[in-house]
N, C-alpha and C positions, 0 to 999 in steps of 0.2 A: 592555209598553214603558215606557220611562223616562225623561224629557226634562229632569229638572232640573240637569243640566252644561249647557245649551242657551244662558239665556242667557251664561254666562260666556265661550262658545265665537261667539257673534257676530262679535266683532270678528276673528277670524281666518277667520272664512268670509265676511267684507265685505273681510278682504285679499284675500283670494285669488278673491272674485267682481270684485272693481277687476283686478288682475293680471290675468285673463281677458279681459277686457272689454277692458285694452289690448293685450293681445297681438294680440287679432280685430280691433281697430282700426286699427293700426300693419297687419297682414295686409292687411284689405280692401283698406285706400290702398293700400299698395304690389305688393299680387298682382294688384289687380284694373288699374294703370298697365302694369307687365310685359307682362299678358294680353293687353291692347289694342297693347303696341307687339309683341308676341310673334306676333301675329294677321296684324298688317300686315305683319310683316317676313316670315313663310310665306308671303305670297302677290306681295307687290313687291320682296322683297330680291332679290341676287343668289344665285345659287345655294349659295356656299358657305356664307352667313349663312341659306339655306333650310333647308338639311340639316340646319345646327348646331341648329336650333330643333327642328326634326324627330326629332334624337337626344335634347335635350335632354326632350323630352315623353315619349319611349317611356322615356329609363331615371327620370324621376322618378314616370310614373304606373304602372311594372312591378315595382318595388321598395316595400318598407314604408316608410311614413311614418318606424315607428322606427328605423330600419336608417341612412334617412337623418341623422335626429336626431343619431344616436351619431356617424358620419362626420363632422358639424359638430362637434362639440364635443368627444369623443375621438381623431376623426383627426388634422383638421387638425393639431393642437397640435404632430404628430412632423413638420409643412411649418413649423412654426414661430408657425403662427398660431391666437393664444388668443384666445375670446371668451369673453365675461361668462354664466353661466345663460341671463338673460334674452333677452340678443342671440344668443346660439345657435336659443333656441328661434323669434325673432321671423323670422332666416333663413332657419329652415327650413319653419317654417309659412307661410312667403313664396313660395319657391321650388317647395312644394308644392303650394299652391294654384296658383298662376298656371300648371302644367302643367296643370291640370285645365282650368283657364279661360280658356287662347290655345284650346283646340278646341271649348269654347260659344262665346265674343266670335267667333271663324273664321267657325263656321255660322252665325251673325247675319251680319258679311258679307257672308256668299256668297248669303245671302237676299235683300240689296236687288239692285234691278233693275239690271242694269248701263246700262239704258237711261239712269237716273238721274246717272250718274257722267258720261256722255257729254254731257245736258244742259248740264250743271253747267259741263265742259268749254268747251263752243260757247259759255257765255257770258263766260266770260272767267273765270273763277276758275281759280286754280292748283288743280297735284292736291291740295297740304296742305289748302289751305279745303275743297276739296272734302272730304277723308277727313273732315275734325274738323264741320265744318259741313253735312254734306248726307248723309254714308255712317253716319259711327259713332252718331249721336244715335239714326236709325232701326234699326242694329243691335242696339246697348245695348235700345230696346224690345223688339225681336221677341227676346231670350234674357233679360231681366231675370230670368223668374221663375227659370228655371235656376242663373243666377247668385246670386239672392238663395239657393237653395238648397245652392249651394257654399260660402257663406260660413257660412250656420250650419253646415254637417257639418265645415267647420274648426274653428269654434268650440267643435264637440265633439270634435273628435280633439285639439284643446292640452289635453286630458287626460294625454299620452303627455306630457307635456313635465315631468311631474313628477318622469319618472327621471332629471331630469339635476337635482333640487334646485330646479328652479322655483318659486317659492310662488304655484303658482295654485289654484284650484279646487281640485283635487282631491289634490293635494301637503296641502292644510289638513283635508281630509277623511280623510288617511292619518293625520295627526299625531292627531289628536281621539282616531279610535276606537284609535290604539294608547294614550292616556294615559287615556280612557275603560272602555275594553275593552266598549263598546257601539256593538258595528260596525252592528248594523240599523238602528237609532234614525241614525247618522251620516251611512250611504250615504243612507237617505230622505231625510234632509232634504239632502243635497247632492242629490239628485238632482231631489227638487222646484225647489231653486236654478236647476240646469241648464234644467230646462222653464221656469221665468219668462224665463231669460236669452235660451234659444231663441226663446220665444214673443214678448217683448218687441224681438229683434233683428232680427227676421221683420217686424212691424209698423214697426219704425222704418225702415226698407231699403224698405219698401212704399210709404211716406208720403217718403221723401226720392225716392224715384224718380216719385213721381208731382210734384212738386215739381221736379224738373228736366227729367225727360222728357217730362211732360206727362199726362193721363187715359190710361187705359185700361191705364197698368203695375198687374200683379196680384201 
C-alpha cells in the first residue's frame, strides 16, 4: 500500500466530509420536522390528508432511494423545474428519510397512554399543548434510538448523491482514486472517514437527546 498522494488529497476529503455533514444536517432538521407532522396528520387529519400521507410512505419507502434521486433532478427539469446539485440531493434525502420516520415518530405515538392525552385534556390545555408538551416529548424518547439510527443510515446512503455531481464524500473519493489510480489505499481511507463520521454522529444525537429529552435516551 501506498499513501503518499494522502496528504495532498486532504483537503478534498474535508470538502466532501463538510458537504456530508450538511447534507445530514439540513436532513435531520427537516425529515425529522416532516416525520413529526407526517405522524400527526396519519392519525388526526382528515381522511383525505390521511391517505395522501399513507401513499406518500408506501411509494417512497417501496422505491430506491436512487430512482428517486434521478426523478428530482432529471425529471422534474421536463415540469420545468431545475434544481441546483446540492438542492436536489438535500430534497431528496429529505423526503426519503422522513417516510421512513412518520412510521417510527407514529409508533412512539401510539405508545403513550392515551390516558395521558385525556388528563392533559380535563385540565384545561388545548389539544396543540397537549401533542408538543405532554405526547411528542415522551414519544421522541420511547423511538429515539430508532431514529438516531435512521439518520446515520441516511448519512450513509448521501453516498448515491454522487451521481448527480455532488461533492460529497464519496464524489471526492471517486475523483482521487481516478487521478491516483490507487483505488484500495482511497476507498480505506474514505471509508475509515465514514466510521468516524458514523460514530461521531451517533454520539452527538445521543448527548443532544439526552440534553433535551432528558436521561435515559440511549
Amino acid at each position: 500500500m501506498a499513501f503518499a498522494w494522502l496528504p495532498g488529497a486532504l483537503g478534498d476529503i474535508a470538502h466532501g466530509a463538510a458537504t456530508t455533514i450538511l447534507l445530514i444536517a439540513v436532513t435531520t432538521l427537516a425529515g425529522t420536522l416532516l416525520s413529526i407532522l407526517g405522524a400527526a396528520g396519519r392519525r388526526n387529519g382528515p381522511v383525505l390528508l390521511r391517505r395522501a400521507i399513507g401513499w406518500y410512505v408506501e411509494v417512497m419507502r417501496n422505491t430506491p432511494f436512487l430512482v428517486q434521486l434521478f426523478f428530482i433532478f432529471f425529471g422534474l427539469p421536463s415540469l420545468g423545474i431545475r434544481l441546483d446539485p446540492i438542492l436536489a440531493a438535500m430534497l431528496a434525502m429529505t423526503l426519503n428519510m422522513a417516510a421512513y420516520t412518520i412510521e417510527i415518530v407514529g409508533a412512539g405515538l401510539d405508545a403513550v397512554p392515551g390516558g395521558q392525552t385525556e388528563a392533559a385534556l380535563a385540565l384545561g390545555l388545548r389539544p396543540r399543548q397537549v401533542f408538543i408538551k405532554i405526547v411528542l416529548p415522551q414519544a421522541l424518547k420511547i423511538i429515539y434510538p430508532a431514529l438516531t439510527s435512521q439518520i446515520v443510515i441516511m448519512m450513509l446512503e448521501s453516498a448515491v448523491v454522487s451521481q448527480i455531481a455532488v461533492r460529497e464524500l464519496t464524489y471526492e473519493a471517486d475523483m482521487l482514486q481516478a487521478r491516483t489510480f490507487r483505488a484500495f489505499e482511497t476507498y480505506f481511507v474514505v471509508t475509515m472517514v465514514y466510521l468516524g463520521l458514523s460514530m461521531g454522529l451517533r454520539r452527538l444525537l445521543v448527548a443532544g437527546g439526552r440534553q433535551v429529552l432528558g436521561a435515559g435516551v440511549s
